[in-house]
C-alpha positions as CSV (number, residue, x, y, z in Angstrom):
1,X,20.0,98.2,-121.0
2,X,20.2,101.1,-119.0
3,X,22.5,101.0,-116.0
4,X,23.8,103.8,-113.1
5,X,27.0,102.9,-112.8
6,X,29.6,104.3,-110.3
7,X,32.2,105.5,-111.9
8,X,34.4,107.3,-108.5
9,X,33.7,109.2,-105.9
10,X,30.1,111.1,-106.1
11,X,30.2,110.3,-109.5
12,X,27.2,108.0,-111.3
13,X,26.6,107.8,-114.7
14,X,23.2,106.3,-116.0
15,X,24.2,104.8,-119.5
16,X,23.9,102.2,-121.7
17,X,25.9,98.8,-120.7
18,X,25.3,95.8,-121.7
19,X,22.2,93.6,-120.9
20,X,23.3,90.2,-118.3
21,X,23.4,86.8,-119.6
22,X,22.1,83.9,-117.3
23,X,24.0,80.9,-116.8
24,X,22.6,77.4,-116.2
25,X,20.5,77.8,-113.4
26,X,20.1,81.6,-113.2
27,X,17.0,83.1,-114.1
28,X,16.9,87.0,-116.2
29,X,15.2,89.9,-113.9
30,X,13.6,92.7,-114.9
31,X,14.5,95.4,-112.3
32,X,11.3,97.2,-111.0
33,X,12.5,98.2,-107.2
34,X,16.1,98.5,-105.8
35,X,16.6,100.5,-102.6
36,X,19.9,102.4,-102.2
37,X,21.6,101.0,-99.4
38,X,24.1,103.0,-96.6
39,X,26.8,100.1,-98.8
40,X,26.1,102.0,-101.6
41,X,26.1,105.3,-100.0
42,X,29.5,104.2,-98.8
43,X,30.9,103.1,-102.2
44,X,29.4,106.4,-103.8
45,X,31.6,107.9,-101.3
46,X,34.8,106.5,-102.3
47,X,35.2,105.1,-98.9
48,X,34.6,101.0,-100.4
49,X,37.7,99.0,-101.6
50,X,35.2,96.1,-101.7
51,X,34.0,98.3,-104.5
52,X,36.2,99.8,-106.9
53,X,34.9,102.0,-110.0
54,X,33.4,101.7,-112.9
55,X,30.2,99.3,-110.9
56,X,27.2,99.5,-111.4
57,X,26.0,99.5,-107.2
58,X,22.7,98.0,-105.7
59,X,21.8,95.1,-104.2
60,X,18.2,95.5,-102.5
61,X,16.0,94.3,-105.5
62,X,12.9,93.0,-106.8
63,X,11.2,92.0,-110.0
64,X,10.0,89.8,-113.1
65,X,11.8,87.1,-114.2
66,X,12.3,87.1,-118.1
67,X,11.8,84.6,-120.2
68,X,11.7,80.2,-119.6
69,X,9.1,78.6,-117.5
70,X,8.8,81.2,-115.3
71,X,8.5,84.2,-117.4
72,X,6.6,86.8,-115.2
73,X,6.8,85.4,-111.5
74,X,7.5,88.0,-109.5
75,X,10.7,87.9,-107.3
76,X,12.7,89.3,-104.4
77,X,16.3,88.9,-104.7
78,X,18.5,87.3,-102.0
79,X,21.6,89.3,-102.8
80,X,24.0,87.2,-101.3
81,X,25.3,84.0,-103.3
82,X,27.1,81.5,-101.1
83,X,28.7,77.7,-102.0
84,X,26.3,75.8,-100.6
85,X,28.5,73.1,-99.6
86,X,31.5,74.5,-97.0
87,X,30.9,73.4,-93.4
88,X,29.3,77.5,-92.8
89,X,26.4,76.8,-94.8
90,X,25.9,73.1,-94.3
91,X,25.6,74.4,-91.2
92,X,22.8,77.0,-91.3
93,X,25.9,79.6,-91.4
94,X,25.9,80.4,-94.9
95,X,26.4,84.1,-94.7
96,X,29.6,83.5,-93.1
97,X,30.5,81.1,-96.4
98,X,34.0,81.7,-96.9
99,X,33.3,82.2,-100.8
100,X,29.8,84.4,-100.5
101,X,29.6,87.3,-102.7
102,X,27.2,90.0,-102.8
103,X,25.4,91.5,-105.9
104,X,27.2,95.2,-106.6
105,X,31.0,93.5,-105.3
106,X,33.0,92.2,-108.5
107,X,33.1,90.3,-110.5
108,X,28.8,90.3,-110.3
109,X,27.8,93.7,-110.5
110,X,24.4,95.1,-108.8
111,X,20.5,96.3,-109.5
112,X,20.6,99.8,-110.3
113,X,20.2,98.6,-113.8
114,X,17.2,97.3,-115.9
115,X,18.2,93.9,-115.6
116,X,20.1,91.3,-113.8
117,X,20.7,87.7,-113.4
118,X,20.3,85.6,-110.4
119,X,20.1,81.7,-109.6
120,X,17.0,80.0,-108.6
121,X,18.0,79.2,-104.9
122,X,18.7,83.4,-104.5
123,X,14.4,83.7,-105.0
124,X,11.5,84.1,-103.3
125,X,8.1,84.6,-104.9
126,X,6.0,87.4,-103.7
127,X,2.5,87.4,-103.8
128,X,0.7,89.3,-106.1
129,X,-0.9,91.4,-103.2
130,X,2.5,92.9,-102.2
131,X,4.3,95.6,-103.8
132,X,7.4,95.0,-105.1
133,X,8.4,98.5,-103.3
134,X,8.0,96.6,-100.2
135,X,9.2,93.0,-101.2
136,X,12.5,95.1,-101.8
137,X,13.0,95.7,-98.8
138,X,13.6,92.2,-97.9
139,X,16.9,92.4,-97.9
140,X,17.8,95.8,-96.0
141,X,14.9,94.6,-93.1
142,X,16.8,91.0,-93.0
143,X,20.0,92.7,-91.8
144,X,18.0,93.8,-88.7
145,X,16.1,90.3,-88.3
146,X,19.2,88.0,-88.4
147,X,20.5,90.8,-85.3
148,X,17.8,90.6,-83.4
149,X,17.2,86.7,-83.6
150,X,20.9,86.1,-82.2
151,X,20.3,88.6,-79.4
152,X,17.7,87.6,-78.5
153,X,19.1,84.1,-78.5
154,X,22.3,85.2,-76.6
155,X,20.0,87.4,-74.1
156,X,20.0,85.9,-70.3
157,X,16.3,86.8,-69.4
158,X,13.3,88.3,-71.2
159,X,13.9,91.2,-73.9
160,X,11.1,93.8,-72.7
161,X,13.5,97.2,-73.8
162,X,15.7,97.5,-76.7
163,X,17.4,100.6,-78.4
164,X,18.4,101.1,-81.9
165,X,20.6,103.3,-82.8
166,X,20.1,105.1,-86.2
167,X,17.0,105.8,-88.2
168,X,17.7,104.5,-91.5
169,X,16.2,101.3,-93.1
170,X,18.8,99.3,-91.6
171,X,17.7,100.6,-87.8
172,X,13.9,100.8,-88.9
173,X,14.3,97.2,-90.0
174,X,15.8,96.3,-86.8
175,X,13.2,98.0,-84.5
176,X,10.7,96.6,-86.9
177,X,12.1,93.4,-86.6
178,X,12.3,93.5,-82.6
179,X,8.6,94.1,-82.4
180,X,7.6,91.1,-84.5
181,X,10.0,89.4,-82.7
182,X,8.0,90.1,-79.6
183,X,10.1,93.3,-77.9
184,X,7.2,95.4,-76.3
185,X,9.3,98.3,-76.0
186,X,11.3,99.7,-78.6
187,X,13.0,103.5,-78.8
188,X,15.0,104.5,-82.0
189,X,17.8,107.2,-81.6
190,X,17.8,109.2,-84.5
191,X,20.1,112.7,-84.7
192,X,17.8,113.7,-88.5
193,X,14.9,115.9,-87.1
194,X,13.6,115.1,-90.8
195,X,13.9,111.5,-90.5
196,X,12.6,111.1,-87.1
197,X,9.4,113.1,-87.9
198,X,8.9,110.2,-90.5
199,X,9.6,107.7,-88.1
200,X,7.1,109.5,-85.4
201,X,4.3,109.9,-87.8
202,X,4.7,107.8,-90.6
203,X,6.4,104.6,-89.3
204,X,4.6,104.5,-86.1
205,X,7.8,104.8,-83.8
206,X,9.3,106.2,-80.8
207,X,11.9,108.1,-82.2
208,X,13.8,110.5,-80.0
209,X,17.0,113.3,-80.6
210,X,20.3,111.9,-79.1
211,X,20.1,115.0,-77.0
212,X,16.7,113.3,-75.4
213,X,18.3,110.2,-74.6
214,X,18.5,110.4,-70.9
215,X,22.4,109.6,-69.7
216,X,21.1,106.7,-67.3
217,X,18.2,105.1,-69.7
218,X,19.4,101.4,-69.3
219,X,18.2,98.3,-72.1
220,X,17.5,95.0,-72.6
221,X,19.0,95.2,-76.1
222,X,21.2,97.9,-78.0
223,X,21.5,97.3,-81.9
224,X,23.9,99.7,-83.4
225,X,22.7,100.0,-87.0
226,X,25.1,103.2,-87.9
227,X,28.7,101.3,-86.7
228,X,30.7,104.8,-85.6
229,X,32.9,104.6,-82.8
230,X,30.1,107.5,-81.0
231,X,27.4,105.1,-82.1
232,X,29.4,102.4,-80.3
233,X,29.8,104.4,-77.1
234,X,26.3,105.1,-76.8
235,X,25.6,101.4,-77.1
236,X,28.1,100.3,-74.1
237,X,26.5,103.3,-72.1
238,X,23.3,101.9,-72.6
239,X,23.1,98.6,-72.5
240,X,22.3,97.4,-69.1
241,X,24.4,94.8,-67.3
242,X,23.9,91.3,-68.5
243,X,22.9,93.0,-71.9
244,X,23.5,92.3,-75.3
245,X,24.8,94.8,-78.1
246,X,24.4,93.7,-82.0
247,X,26.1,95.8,-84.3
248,X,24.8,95.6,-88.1
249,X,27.0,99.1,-89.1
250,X,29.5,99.3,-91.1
251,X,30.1,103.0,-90.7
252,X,34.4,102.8,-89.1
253,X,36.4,100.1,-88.4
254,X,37.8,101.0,-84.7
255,X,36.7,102.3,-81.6
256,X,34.1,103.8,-79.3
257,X,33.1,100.4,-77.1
258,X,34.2,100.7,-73.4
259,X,35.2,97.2,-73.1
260,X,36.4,97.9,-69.3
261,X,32.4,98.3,-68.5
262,X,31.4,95.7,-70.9
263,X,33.9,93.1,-68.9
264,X,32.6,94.0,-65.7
265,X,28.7,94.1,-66.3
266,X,28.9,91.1,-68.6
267,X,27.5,92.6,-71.0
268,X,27.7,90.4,-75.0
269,X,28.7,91.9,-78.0
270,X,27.8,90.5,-81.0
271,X,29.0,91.5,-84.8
272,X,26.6,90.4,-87.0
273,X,26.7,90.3,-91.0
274,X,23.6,90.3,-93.5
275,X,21.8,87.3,-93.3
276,X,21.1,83.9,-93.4
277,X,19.0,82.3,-96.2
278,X,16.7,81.2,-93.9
279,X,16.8,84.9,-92.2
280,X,15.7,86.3,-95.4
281,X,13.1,83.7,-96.4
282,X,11.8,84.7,-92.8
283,X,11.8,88.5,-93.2
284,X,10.4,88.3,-96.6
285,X,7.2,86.2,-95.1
286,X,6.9,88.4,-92.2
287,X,6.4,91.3,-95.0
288,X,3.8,89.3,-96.9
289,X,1.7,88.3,-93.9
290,X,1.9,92.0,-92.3
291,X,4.0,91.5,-89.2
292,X,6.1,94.7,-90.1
293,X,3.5,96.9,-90.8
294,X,2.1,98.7,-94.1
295,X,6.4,99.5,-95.2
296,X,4.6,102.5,-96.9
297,X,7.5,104.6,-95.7
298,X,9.8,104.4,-98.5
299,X,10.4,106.8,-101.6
300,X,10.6,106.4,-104.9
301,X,12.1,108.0,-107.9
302,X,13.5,106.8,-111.4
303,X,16.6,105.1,-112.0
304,X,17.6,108.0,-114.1
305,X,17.5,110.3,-111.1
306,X,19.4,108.5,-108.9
307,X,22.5,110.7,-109.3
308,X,20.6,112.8,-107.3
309,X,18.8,110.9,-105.0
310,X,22.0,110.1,-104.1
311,X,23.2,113.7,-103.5
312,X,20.7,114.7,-101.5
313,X,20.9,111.9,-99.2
314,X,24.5,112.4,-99.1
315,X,23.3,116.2,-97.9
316,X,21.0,115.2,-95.6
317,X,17.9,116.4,-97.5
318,X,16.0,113.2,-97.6
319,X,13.4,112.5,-94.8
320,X,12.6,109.0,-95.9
321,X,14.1,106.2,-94.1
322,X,14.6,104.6,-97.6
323,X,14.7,105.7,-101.6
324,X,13.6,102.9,-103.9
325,X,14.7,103.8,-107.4
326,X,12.6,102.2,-110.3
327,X,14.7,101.3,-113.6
328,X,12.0,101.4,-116.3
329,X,9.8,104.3,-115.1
């Protein structure tokens, strides 16, 4: 099969490798969506140790399944492939399972490639009036749904006002999320003019310049989808007191939050990592029934291309909040 496989920093290769073999109780999927993610974007970078070249990247997919007694039911894929049986996800908690690995991490590698393999309990069907485009984005939009579902759980009052920070699928998914979650009033901070003019008119968002932020504009909720330390200080400057902050980025490791003000206005922090099964089962009906919207905002390009698709992201050229790369167009 053909594969774009990450072979060190800025450097993909689309090549032949070797077609997956399912084990007992995996199923064979033919790749026909996979989003690039900021992980990827990251690992492209050479800034991933999680992710060490040659790997073939990608984790937000959807498909076919190949062959057995399912042949041709079409399928999002739950990246993330937990034990099933630690107290975590007995629990509910399975994303915090202390064995879970993630599609595109060794030794499983990812979706930019034709095929891949993936057990039954990692599938949801999606209905034949939904693009697989948007059933793809399952797992980016879950990120933002498991974030806002435990802020709003930790929130002392009712969430009118919430701010994301960043414009990318991660923080689209998250004000998308917020809305279907039943926040009225949702602003996205985005610094891309490119991106937030997509966001404005295409995506149906208030989506303002960090620059038109006003310095006193206080919120309900603050969800940090970026994860610098300046991404961080915005979001203790923000959030007002008795507030909550969820953080989904993964952008540094250190700084930015003012945890003197945090202290003293009580205000919750919460780190918060992919999903829970149940989270994305969730998402992925709130896509199927419409409660986030037409997800038309995406664009796509061939596998083949994705060297570049992933430059020009990389350079900022890209006004889409997400590229969707197809393997066998």
């Amino acid at each position: 099969m053909k594969a774009l496989v990450y072979n060190g920093p800025e450097v993909l290769d689309f090549r032949d490798v070797a077609d997956p073999e399912p084990a007992a109780g995996q199923q064979l999927i033919k790749v026909l969506s996979v989003g690039i993610c900021g992980s990827d974007m990251h690992a492209y970078l050479g800034h991933d140790d999680r992710r060490p070249a040659p790997l073939i990247l990608g984790h937000e997919a959807a498909g076919v399944i190949v062959g057995g007694p399912r042949d041709g039911v079409r399928v999002t894929i739950n990246p993330l492939v937990t034990c099933g049986t630690c107290q975590a996800c007995i629990a509910g908690h399975d994303n915090l399972c202390p064995e879970r690995m993630i599609i595109s991490m060794p030794p499983r590698e990812g979706a930019f490639a034709q095929y891949v393999t993936m057990r039954d309990d990692n599938l949801v069907v999606v209905p034949e009036d939904v693009s697989l485009d948007a059933a793809a984005l399952a797992e980016p939009i879950a990120c933002g749904w498991h974030t806002v579902r435990l802020a709003l759980k930790a929130l002392d009052g009712e969430a009118r006002t919430a701010l994301v920070i960043g414009g990318g699928a991660i923080g689209l998914g998250a004000a998308l999320s917020l809305t279907a979650q039943g926040v009225p009033d949702v602003t996205i901070v985005e610094p891309n003019a490119l991106r937030r003019d997509v966001l404005s008119t295409t995506c149906n968002q208030a989506a303002i310049s960090p620059d038109d932020l006003p310095s006193g504009a206080q919120f309900d909720l603050v969800i940090d989808g970026v994860g610098y330390a300046a991404t961080r200080a915005t979001a203790s400057v923000h959030a007002r007191p008795g507030g909550v902050i969820g953080h989904i980025g993964l952008g540094e490791g250190t700084g930015g939050l003012d945890v003197r003000r945090m202290t003293l206005q009580e205000i919750t922090f919460i780190g918060t990592y992919t999903y829970t099964a149940q989270d994305f089962r969730d998402t992925a009906a709130a896509i199927f029934d419409g409660r986030l919207g037409q997800l038309d905002w995406t664009e796509q390009r061939s596998l083949q291309d994705g060297a570049a698709a992933f430059a020009n992201i990389r350079a900022g050229r890209t006004a889409a909040p997400k590229i969707i790369l197809h393997p066998h167009a």
